[in-house]
C-alpha positions in Angstrom: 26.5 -13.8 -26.2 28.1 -11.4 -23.8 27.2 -8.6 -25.5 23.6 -9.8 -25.6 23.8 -9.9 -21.7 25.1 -6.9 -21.2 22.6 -5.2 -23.7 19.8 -6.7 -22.1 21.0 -5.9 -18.5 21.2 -2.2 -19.4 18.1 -2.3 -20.6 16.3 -3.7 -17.3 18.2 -1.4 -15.9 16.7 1.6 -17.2 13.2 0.2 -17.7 13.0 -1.7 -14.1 11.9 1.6 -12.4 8.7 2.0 -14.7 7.5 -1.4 -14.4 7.2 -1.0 -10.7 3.8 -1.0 -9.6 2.0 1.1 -7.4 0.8 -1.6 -5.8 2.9 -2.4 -3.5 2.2 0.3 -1.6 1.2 -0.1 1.9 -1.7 2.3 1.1 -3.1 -0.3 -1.1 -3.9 -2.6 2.0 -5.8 0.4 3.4 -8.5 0.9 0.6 -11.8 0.5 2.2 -11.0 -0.4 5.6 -8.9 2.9 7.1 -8.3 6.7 6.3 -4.6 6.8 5.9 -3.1 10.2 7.3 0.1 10.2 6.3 3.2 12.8 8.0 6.7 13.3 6.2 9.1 15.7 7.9 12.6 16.1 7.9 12.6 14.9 11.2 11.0 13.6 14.2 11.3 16.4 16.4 9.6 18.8 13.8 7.6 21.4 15.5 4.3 20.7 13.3 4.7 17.1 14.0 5.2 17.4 17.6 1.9 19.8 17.8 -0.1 17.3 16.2 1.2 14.3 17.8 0.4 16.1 20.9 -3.2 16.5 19.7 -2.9 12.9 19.2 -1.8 11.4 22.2 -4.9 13.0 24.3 -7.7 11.0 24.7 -10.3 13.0 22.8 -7.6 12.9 20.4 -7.0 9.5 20.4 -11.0 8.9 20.7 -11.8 10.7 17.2 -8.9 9.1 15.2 -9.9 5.6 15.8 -14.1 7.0 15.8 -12.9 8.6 12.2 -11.7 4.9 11.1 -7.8 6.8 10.5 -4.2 5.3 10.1 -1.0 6.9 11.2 2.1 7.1 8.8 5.4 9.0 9.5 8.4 9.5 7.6 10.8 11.1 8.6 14.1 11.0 7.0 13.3 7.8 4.8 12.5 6.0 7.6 8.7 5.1 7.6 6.5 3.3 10.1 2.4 3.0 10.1 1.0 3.1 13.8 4.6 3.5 15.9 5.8 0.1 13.8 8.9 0.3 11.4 8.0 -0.2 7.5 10.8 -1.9 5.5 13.0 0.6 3.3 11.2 -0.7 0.3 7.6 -0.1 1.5 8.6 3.5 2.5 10.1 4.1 -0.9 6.4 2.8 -2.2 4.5 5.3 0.5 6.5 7.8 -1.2 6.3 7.0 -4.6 2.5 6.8 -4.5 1.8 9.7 -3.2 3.7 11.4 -6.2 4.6 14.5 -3.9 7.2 17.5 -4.9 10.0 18.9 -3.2 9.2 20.8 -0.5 10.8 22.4 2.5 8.1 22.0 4.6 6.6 18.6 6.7 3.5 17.6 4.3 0.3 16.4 5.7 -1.8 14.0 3.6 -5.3 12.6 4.6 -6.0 9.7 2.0 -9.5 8.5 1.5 -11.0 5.4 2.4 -11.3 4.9 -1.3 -7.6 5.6 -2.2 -7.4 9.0 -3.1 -6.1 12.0 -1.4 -9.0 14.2 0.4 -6.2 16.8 1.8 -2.1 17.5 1.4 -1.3 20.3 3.4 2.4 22.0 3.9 3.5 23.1 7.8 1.5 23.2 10.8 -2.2 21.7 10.6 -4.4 21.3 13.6 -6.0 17.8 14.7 -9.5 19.8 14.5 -9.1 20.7 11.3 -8.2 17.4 9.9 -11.8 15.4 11.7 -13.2 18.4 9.9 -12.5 17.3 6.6 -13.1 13.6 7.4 -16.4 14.8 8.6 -17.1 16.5 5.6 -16.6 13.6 3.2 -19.6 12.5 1.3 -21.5 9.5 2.7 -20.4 7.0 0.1 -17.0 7.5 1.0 -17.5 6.8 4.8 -19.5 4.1 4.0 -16.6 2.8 1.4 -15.7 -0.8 1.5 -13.3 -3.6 -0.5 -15.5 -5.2 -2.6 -16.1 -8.8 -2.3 -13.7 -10.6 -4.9 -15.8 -12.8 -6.9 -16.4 -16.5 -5.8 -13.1 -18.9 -7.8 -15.0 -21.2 -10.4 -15.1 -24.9 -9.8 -12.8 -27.1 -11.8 -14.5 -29.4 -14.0 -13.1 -32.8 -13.2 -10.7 -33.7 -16.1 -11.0 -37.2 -18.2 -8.1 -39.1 -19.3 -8.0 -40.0 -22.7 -9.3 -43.9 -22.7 -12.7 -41.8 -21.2 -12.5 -43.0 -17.4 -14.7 -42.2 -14.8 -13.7 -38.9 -12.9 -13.4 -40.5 -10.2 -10.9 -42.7 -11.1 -7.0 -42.1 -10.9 -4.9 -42.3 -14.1 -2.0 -44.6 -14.1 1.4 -42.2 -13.2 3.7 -41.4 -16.3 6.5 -43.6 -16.0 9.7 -41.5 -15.2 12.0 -39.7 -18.2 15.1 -41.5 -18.8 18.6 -39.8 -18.2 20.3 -38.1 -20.6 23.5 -39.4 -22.1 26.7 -37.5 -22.2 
């Protein structure tokens, strides 16, 4: 028995890590409703995040970022947060996992769609401009993207108990299992 235990513990083990889903990405919650930009740096005080963040914080900055229907995300050093709030360690591991990025050096840039893919990932420095550019440029279908409506839950038939009773009546309750004798 132990060794079954241990066999099948080491196997989760190895095999956990693939079953996790890509769905529990914060991204996900952002399909059709927000354009997810999303900044990873080494740090907060990188220079190509403080340029942009600078362009972000003036009001015609601020103006076309919420106009263009856009999300902030930054990580920096593991530690995520969407809009200035902290994400838990496990949804920043999921940001990051989703975005199925490669080493780099450099602070990445990615502008995700409003339908879930990426529409630009961009190493070092980028300018605000440049980013409402290619939000701009989208096709219309992807502006206009929405969550689709999920379809309306089917009514349960109501159930007959076995003498054929009127659904409307209540069934007498089973009576209760007897203990179990050591």
């Amino acid at each position: 028995m132990l060794i079954r235990s241990l066999t099948f513990a080491t196997l989760l083990a190895f095999v956990g890590p693939l079953f996790a889903a890509d769905g529990d990405s914060p991204l996900v919650a952002e399909v059709g409703k927000t354009r997810p930009l999303i900044i990873i740096a080494p740090s907060s005080v990188d220079p190509a995040w403080s340029k942009l963040k600078a362009e972000l914080e003036k009001p015609e900055g601020k103006q076309g970022f919420s106009q263009r229907n856009m999300m902030l995300y930054t990580v920096f050093n593991t530690i995520g947060q969407r809009d200035g709030k902290d994400l838990d360690p496990q949804s920043t591991m999921a940001l990051i996992r989703s975005l199925k990025l490669g080493a780099g050096a450099l602070p990445k840039i990615i502008l995700v769609g409003k339908d879930g893919e990426k529409k630009l990932e961009h190493s070092g420095e980028i300018k605000l401009s440049e980013l409402f550019d290619t939000v701009d440029k989208l096709p219309s279908a992807e502006k206009e993207a929405v969550v689709p409506a999920p379809p309306p839950a089917p009514e349960p038939e109501p159930a007959k108990d076995a003498k054929g009773a009127k659904p409307g009546k209540a069934a007498k309750p089973a009576p209760a299992p007897k203990a179990l004798e050591d």
